[in-house]
Backbone as a chain_set.jsonl record, in Angstrom:
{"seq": "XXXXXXXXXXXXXXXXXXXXXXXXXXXXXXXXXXXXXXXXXXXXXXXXXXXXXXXXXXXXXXXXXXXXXXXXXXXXXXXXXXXXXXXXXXXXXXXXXXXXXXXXXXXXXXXXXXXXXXXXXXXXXXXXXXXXXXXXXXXXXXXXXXXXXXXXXXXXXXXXXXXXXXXXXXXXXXXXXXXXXXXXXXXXXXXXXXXXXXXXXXXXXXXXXXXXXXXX", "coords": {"N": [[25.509, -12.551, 5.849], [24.386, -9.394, 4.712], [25.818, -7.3, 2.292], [25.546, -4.313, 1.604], [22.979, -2.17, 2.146], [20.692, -1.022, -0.016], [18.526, 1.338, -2.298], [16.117, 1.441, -4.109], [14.183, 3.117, -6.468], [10.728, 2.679, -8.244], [8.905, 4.135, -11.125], [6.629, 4.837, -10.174], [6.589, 6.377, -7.55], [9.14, 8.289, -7.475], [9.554, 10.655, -5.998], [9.087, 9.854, -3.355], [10.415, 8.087, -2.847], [13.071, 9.443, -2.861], [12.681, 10.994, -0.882], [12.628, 9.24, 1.872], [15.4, 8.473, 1.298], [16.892, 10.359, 2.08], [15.864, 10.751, 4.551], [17.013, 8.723, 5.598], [19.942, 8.344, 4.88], [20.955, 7.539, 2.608], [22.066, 7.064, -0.763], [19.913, 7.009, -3.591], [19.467, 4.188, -5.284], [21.019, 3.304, -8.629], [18.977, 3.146, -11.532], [17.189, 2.3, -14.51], [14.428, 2.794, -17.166], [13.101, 2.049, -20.132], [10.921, 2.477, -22.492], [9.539, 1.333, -24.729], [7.874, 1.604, -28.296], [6.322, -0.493, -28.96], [4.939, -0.582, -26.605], [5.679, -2.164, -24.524], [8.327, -2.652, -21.718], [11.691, -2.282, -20.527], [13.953, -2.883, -17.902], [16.428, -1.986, -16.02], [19.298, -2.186, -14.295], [21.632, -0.232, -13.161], [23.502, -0.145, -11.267], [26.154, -2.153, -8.86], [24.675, -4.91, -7.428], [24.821, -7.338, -5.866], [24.745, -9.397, -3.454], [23.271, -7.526, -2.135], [21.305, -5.694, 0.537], [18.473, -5.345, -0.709], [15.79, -2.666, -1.558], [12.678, -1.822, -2.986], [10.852, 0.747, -3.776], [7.654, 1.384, -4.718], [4.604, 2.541, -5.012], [1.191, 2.322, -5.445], [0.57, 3.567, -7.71], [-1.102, 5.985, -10.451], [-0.308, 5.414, -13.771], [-1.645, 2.226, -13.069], [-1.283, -0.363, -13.88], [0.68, -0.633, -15.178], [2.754, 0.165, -12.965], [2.86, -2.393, -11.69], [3.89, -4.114, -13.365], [6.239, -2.933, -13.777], [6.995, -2.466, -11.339], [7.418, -5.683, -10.657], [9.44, -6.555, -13.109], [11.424, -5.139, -11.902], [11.889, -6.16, -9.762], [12.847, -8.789, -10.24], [14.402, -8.424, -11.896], [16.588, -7.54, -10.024], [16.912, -9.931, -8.8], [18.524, -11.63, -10.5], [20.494, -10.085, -10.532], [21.833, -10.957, -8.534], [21.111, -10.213, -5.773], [20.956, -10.457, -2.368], [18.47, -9.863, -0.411], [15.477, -9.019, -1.298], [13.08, -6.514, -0.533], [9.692, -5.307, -1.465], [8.654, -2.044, -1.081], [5.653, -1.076, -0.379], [3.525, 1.202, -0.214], [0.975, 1.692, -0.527], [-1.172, -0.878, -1.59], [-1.561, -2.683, -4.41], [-4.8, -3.31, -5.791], [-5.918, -3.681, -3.372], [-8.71, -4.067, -2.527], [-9.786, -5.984, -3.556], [-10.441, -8.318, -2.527], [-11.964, -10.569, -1.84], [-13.993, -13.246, -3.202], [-17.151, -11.821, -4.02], [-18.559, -11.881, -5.82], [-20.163, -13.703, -8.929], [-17.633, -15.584, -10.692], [-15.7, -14.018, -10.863], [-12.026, -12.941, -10.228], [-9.958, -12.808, -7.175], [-8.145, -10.681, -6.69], [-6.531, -9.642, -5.18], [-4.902, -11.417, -4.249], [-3.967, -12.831, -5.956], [-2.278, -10.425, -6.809], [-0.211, -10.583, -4.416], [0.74, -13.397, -5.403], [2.044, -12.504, -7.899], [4.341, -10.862, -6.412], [5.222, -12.895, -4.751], [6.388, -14.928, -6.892], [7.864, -13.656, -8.379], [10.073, -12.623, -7.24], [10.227, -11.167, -4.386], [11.397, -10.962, -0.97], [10.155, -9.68, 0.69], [7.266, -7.687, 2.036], [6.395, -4.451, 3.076], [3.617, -2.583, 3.851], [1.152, -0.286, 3.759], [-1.753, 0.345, 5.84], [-3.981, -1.787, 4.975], [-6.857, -2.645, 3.07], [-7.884, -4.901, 4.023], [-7.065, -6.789, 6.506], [-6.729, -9.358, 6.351], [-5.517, -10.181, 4.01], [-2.785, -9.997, 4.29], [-2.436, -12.91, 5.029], [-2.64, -13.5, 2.538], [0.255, -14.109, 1.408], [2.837, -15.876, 1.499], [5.398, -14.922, 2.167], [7.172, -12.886, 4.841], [4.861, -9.915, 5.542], [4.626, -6.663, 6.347], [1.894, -5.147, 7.844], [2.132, -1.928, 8.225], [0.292, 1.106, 10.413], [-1.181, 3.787, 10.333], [-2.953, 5.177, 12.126], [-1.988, 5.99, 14.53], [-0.242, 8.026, 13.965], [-1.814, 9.832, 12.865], [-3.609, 10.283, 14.615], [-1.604, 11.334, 16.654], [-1.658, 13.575, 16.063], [-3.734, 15.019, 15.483], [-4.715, 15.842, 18.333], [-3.135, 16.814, 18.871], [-3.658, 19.522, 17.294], [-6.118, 20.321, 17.026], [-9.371, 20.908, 18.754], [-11.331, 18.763, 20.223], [-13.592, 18.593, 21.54], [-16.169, 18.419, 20.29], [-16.444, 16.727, 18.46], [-16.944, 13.76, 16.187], [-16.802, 10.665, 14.911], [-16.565, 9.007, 11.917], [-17.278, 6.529, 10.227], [-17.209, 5.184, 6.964], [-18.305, 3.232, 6.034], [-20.083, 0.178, 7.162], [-18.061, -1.818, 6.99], [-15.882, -0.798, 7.861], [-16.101, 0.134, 9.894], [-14.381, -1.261, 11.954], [-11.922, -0.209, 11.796], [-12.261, 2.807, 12.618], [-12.523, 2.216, 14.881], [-9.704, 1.793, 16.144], [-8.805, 4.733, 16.025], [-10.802, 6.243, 17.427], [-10.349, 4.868, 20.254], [-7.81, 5.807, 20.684], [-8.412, 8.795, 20.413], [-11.127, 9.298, 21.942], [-13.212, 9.848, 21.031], [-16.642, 9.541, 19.927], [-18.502, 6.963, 17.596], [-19.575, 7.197, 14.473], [-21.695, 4.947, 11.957], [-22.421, 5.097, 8.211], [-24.941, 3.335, 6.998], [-24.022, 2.07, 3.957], [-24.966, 1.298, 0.51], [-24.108, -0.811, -2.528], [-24.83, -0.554, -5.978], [-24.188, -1.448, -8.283], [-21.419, -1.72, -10.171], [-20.32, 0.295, -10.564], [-18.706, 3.734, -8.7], [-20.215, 5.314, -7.761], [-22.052, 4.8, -4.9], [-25.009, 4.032, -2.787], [-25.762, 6.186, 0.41], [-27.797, 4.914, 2.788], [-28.722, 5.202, 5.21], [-27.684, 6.438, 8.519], [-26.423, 5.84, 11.426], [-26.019, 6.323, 14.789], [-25.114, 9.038, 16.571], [-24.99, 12.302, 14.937], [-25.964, 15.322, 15.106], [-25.447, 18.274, 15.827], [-22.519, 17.955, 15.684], [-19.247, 18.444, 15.048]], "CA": [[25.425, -11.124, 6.137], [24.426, -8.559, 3.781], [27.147, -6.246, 2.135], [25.347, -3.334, 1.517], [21.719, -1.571, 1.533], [20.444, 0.027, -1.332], [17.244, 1.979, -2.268], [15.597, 1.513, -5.538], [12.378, 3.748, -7.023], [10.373, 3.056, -9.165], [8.815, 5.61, -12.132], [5.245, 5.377, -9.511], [6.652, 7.629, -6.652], [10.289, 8.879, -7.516], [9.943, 11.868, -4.973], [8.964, 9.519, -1.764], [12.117, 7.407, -2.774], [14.137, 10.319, -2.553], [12.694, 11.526, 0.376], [13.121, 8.023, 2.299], [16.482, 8.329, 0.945], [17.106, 12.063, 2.835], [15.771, 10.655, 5.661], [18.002, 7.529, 6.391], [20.699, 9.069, 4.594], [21.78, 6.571, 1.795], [21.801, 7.713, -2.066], [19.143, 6.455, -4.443], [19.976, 3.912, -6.508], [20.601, 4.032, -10.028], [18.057, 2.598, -12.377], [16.331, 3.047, -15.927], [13.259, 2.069, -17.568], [13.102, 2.249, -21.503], [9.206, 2.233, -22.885], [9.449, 0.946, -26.348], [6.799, 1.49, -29.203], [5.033, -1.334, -29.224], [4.553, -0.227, -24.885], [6.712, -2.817, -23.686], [9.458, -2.045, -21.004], [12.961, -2.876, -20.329], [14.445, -2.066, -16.845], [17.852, -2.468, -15.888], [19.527, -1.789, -12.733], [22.877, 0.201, -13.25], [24.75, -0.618, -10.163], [25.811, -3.817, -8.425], [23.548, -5.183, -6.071], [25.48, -8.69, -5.476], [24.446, -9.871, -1.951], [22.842, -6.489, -0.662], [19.974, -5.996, 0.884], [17.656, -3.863, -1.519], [14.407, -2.072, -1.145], [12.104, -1.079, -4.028], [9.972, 1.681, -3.291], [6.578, 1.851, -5.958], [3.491, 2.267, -4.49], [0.77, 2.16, -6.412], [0.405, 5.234, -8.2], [-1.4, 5.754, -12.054], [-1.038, 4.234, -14.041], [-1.431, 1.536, -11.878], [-0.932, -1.849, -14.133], [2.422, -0.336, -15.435], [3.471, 0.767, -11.767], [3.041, -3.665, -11.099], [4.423, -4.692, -14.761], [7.625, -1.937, -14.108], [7.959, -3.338, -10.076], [7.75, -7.004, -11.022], [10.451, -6.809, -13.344], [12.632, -4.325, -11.126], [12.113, -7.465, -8.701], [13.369, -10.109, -11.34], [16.33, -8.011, -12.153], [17.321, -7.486, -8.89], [17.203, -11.279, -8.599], [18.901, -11.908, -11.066], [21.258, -9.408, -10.498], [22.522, -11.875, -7.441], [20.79, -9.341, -4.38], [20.13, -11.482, -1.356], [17.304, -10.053, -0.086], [14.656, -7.806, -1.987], [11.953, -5.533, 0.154], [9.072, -4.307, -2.045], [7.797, -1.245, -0.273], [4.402, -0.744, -1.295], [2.263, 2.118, 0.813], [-0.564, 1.812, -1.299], [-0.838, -2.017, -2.098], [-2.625, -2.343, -5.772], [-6.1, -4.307, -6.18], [-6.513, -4.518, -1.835], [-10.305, -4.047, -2.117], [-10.593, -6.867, -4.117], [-9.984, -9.373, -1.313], [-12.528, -12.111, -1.761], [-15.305, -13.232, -4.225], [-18.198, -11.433, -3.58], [-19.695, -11.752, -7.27], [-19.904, -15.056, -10.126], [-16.652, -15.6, -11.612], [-14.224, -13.222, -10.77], [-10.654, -12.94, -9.696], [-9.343, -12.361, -6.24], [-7.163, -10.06, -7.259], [-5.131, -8.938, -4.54], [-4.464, -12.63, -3.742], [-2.951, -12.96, -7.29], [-0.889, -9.928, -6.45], [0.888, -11.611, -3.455], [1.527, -14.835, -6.095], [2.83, -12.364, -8.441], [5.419, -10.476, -6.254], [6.633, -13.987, -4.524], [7.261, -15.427, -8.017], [8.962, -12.314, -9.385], [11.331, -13.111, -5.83], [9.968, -10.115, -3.609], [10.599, -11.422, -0.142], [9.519, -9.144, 2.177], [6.87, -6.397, 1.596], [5.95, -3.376, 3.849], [2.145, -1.987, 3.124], [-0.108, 0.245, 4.437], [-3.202, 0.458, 5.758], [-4.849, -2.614, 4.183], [-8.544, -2.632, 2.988], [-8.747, -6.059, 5.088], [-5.858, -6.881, 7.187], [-6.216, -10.484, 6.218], [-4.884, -9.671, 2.773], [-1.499, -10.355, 4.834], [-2.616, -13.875, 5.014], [-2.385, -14.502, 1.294], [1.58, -14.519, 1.222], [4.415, -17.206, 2.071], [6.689, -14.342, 2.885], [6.578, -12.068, 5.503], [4.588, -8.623, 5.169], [4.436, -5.848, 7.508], [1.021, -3.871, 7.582], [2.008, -0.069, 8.885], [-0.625, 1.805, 10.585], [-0.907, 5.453, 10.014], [-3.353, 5.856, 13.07], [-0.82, 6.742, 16.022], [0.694, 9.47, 13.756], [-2.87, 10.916, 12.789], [-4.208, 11.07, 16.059], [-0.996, 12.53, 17.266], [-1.561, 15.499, 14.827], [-5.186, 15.834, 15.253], [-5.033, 15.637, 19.37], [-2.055, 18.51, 19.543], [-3.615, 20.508, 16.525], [-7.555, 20.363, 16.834], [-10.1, 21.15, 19.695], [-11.996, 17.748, 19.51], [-14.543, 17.842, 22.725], [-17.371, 18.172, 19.726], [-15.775, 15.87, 17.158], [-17.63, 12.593, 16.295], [-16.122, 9.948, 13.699], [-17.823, 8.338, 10.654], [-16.818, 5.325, 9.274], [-17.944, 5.368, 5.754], [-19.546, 2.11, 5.586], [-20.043, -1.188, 7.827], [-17.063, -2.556, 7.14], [-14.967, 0.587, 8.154], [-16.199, 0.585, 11.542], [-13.448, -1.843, 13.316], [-10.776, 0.411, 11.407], [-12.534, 3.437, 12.833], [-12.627, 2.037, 16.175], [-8.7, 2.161, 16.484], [-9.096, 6.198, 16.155], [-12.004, 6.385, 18.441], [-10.413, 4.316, 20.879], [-6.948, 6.61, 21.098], [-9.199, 10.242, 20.839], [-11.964, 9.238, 23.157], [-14.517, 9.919, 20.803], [-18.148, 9.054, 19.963], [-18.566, 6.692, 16.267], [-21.075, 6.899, 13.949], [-21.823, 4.37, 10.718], [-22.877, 5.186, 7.158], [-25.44, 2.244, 5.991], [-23.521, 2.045, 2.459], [-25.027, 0.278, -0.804], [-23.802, -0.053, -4.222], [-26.155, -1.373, -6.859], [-23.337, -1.767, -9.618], [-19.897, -2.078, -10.593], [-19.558, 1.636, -10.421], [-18.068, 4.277, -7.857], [-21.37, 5.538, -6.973], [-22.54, 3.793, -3.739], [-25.877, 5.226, -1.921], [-26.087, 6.12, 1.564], [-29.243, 4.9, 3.218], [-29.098, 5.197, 6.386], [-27.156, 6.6, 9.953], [-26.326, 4.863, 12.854], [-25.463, 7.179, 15.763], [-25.529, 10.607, 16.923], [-24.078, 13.202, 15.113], [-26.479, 16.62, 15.323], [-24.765, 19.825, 16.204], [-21.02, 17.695, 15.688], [-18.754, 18.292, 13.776]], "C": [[25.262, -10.334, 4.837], [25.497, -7.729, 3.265], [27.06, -5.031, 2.259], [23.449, -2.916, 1.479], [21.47, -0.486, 0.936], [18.85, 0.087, -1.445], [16.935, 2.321, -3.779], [13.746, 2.246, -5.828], [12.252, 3.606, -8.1], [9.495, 4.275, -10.022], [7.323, 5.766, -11.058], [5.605, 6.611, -8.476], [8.156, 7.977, -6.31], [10.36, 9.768, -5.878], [9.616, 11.186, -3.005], [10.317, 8.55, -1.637], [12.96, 8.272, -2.168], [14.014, 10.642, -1.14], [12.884, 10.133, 1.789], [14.498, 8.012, 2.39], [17.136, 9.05, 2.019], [17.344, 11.161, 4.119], [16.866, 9.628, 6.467], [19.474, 8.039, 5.636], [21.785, 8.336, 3.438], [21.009, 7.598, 0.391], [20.888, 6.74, -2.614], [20.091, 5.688, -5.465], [20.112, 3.696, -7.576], [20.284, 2.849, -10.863], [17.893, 3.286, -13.83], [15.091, 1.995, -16.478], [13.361, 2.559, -18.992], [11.647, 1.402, -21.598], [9.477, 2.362, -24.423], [7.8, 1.353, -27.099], [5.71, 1.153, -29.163], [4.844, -1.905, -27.504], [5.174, -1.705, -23.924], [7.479, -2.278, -22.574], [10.724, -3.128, -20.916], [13.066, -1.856, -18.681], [15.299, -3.001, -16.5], [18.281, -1.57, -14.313], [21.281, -1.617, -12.909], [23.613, 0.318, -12.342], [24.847, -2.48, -9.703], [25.257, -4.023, -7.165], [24.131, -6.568, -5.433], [25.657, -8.699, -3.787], [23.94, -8.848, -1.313], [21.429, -6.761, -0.501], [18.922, -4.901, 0.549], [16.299, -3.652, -1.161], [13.858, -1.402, -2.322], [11.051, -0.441, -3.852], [8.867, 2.077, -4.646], [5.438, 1.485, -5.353], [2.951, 2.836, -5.422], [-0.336, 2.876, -7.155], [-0.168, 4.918, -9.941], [-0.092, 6.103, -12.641], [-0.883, 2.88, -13.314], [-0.634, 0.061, -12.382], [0.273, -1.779, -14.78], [3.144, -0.25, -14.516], [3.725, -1.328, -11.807], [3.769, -4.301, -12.03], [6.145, -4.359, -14.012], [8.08, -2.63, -12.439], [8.424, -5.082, -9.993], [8.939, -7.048, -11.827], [11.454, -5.802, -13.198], [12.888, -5.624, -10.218], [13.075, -8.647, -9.496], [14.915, -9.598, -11.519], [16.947, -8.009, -11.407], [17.545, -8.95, -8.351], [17.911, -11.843, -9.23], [20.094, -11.418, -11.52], [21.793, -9.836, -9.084], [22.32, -10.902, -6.094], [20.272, -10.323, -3.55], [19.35, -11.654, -0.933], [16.401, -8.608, -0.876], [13.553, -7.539, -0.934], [11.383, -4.752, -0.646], [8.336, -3.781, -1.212], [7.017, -0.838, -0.736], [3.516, -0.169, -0.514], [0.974, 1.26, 0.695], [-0.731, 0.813, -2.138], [-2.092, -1.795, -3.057], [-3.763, -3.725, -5.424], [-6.56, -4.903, -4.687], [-7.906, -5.049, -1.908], [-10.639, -5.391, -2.755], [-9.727, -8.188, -3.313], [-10.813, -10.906, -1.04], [-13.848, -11.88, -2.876], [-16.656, -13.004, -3.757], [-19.184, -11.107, -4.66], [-18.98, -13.421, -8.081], [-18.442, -14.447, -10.514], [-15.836, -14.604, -11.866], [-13.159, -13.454, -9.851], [-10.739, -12.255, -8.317], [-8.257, -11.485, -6.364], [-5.904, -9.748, -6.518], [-3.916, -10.709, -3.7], [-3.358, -13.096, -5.004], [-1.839, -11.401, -7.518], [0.264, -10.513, -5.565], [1.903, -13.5, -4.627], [2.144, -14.229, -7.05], [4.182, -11.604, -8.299], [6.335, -11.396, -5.695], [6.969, -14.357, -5.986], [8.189, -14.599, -8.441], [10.466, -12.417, -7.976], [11.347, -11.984, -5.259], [10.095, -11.324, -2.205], [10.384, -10.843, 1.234], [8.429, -8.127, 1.553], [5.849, -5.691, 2.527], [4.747, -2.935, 3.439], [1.812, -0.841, 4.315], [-1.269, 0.429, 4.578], [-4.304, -0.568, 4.786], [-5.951, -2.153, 3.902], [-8.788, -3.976, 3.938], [-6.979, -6.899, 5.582], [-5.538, -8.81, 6.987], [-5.736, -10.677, 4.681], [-3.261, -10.52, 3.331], [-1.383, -12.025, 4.893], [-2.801, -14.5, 3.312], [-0.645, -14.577, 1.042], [2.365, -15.389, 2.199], [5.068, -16.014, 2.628], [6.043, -12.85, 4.146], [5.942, -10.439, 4.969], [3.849, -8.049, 6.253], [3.5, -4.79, 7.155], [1.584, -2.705, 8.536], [0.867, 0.299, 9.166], [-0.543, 2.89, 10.744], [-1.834, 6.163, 11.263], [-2.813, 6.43, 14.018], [-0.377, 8.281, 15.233], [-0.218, 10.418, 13.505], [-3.903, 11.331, 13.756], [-3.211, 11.831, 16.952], [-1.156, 14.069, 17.071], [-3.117, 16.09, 15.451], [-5.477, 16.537, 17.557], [-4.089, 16.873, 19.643], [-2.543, 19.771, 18.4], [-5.084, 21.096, 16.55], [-8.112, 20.21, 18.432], [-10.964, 19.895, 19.893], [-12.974, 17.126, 20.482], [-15.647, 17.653, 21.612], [-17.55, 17.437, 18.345], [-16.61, 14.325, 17.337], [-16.722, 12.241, 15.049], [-17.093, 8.985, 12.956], [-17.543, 7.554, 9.848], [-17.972, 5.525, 7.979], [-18.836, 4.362, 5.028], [-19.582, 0.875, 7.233], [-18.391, -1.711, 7.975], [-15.605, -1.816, 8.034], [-14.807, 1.029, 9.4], [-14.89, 0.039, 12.734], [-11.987, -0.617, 13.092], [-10.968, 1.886, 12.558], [-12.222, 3.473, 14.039], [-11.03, 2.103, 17.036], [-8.425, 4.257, 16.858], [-9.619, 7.021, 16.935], [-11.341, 5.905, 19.877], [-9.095, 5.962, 21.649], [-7.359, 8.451, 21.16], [-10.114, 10.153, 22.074], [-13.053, 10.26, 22.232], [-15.811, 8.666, 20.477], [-18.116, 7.96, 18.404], [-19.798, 6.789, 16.098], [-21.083, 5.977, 12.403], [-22.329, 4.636, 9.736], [-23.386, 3.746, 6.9], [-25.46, 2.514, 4.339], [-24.058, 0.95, 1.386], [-24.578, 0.393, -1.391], [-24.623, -1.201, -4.684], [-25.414, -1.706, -7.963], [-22.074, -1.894, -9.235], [-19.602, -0.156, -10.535], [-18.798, 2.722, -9.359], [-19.369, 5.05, -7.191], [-22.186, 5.136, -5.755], [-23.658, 5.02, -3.119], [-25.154, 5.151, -0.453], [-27.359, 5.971, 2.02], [-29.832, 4.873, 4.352], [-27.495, 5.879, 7.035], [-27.302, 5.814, 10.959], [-25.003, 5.866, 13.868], [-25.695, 8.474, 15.202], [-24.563, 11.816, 16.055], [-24.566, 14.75, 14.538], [-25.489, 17.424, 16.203], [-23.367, 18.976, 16.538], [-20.567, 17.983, 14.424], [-17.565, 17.017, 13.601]], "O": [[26.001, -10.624, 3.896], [26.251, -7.427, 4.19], [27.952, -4.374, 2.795], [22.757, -3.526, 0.664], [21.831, 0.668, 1.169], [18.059, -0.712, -0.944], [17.402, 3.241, -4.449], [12.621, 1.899, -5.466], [13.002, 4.002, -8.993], [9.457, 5.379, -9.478], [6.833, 6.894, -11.118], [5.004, 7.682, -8.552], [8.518, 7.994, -5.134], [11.073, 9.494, -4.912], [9.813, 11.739, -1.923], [11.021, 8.344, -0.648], [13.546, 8.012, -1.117], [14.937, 10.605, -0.327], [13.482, 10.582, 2.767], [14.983, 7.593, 3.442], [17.87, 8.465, 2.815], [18.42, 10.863, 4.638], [17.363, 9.754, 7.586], [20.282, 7.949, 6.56], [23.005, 8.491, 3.377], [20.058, 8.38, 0.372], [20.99, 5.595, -2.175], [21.008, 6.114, -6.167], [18.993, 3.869, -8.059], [20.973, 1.835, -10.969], [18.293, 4.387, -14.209], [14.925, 0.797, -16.247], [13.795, 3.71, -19.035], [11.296, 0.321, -21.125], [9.586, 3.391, -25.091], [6.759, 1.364, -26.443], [4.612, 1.706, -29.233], [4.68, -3.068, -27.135], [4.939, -1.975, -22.746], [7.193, -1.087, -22.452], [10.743, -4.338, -21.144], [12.586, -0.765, -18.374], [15.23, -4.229, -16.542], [17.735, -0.716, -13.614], [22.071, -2.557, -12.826], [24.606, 1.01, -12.568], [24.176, -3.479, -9.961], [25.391, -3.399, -6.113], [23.731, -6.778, -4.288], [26.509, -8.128, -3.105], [23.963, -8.869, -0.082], [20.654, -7.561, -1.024], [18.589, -3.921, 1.216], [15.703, -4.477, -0.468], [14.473, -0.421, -2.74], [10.062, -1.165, -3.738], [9.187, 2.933, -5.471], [5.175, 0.303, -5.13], [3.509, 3.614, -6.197], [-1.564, 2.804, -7.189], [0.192, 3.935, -10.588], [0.845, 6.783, -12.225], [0.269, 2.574, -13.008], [0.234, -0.536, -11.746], [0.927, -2.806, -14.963], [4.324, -0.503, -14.762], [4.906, -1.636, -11.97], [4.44, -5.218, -11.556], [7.0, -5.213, -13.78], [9.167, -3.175, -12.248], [9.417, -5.575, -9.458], [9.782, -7.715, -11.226], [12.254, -5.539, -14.095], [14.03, -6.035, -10.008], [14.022, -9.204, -8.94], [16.033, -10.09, -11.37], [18.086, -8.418, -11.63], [18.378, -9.106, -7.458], [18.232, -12.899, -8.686], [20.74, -11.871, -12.465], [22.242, -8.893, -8.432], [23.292, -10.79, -5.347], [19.292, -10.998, -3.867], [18.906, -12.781, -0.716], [16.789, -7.44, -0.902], [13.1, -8.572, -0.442], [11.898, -3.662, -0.896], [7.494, -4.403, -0.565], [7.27, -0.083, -1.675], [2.644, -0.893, -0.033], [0.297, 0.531, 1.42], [-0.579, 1.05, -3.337], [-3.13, -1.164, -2.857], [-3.489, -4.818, -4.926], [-7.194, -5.941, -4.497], [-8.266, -6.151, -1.496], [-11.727, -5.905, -2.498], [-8.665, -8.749, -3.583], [-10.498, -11.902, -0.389], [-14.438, -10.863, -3.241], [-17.277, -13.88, -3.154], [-20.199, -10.413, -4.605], [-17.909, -14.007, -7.918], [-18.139, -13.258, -10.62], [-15.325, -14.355, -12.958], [-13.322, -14.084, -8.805], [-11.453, -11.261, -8.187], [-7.235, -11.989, -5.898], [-4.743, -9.624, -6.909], [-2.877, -10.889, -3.065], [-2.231, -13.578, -4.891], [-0.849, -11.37, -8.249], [1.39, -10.829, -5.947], [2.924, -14.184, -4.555], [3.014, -14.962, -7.521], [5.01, -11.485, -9.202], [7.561, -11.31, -5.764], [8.1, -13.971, -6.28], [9.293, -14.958, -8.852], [11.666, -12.221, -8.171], [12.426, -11.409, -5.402], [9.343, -12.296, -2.132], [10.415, -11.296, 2.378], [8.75, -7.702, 0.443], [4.726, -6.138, 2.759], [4.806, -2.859, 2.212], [2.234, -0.727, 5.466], [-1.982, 0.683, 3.606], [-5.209, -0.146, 4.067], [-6.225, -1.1, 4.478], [-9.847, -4.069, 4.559], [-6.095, -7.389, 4.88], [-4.524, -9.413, 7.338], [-5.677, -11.88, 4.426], [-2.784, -11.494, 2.748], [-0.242, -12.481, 4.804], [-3.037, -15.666, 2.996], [-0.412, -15.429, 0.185], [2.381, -15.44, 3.429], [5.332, -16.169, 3.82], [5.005, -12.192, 4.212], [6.536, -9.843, 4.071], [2.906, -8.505, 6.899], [3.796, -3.805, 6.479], [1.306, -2.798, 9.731], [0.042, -0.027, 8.313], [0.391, 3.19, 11.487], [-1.686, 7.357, 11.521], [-3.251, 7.529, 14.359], [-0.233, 9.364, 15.802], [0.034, 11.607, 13.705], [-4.711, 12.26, 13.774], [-3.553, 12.686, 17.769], [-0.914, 15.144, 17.621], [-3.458, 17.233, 15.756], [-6.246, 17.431, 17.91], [-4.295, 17.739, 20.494], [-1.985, 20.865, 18.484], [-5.276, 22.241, 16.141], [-7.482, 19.548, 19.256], [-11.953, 20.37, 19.336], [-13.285, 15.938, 20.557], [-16.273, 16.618, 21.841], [-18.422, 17.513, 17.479], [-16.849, 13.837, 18.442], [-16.096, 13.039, 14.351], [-18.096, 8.398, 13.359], [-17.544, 7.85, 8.653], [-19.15, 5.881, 8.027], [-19.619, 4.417, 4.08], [-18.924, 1.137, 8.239], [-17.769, -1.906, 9.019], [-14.657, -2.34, 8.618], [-14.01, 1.795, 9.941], [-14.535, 0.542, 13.8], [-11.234, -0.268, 14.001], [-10.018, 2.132, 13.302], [-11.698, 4.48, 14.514], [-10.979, 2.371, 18.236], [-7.919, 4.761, 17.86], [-9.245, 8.161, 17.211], [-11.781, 6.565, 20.819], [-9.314, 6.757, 22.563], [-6.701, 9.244, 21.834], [-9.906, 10.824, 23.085], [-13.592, 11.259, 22.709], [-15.868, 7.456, 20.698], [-17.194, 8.52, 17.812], [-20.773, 6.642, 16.836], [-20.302, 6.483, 11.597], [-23.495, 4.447, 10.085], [-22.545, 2.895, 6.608], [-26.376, 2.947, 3.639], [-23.598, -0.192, 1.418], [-24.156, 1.54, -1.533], [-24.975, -2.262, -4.169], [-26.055, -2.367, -8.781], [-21.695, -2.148, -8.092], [-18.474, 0.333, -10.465], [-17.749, 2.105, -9.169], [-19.322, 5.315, -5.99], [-23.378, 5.322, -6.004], [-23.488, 6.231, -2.976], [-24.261, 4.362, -0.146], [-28.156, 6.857, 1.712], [-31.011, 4.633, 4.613], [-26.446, 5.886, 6.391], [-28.313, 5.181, 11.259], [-23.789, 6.031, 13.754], [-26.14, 8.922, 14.145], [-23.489, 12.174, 16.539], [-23.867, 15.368, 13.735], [-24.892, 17.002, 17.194], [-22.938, 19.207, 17.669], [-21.037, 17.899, 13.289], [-17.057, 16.793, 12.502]]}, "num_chains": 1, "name": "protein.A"}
């Protein structure tokens, strides 16, 4: 049995810790991070955690490869600080998009995230909204994708008029995601045919697929 649960943030999103905190009604617990000189870190974990069941809240906010440096060894400490079970809560999981090799000789990246929060001894971790829901299939331990559609079609269906509303997935791939949205509004979809020709953030559009004159 656990003894106690506790709620740890890291320096990526302090103010959703807190507010997490509000909501279930436990205090934040108390941490520090010291950023040395030569850009190192130290982080220490100023309470005792011995057998509880903790939760580290850093989603993955800029700078991004400090937010995974600074939660990896919040994870280690807390392991090492004798906590039974660690839960990294991570909204906004770092490096999703890069989910399989789709060029020479590069890294899977988000697959070598999952091997670096089990080693660090993460073993549960909450996400949201994948870029590819089989992402969940690169970890040993369990991880719970969240979906944010139920709560944004609640909003849009009690706040917005939406007989002349069409939806627009932003590429090919975007469409099955889309189709959860579409399915609970009872609208129309339409597809962006998306290229990119580089490594950059620029991607054309080169085409439509479906109707969407006089919609908005």
């Amino acid at each position: 049995m656990y003894r106690d649960i506790k709620i740890f943030s890291g320096s990526a999103h302090p103010e959703l810790a807190k507010a997490i905190c509000s909501h279930i009604g436990l205090p934040l617990g108390r941490s520090s991070v010291i950023r040395f000189s030569n850009e190192n870190m130290l982080v220490q974990i100023e309470e005792n955690v011995r057998e509880a069941d903790v939760f580290v809240v850093q989603p993955s906010c800029s700078p991004v490869s400090d937010g995974i440096i600074e939660l990896l060894m919040t994870i280690d400490a807390l392991k090492h600080a004798s906590a039974q079970r660690i839960t990294a809560v991570i909204p906004y999981f770092p490096y999703a998009r890069s989910d399989k090799k789709d060029r020479p000789r590069i890294s899977i990246t988000a697959r070598l995230m999952a091997d670096l929060l089990q080693t660090a001894g993460a073993n549960r971790v909450p996400t949201m909204d994948l870029h590819s829901p089989q992402v969940q299939g690169f970890f040993r331990i369990p991880v719970d994708q969240l979906l944010a559609a139920p709560i944004i079609c609640d909003y849009l269906a009690a706040n917005k008029d939406l007989h002349n509303y069409v939806l627009v997935a932003g590429d090919i791939g975007e469409a099955k995601g889309v189709e959860a949205y579409a399915h609970r509004l009872h609208l129309p979809v339409a597809i962006v045919d998306k290229r990119r020709y580089g490594v950059d953030e620029s991607p054309r559009a080169v085409n439509l697929m479906g109707e969407v004159g006089g919609k908005t």
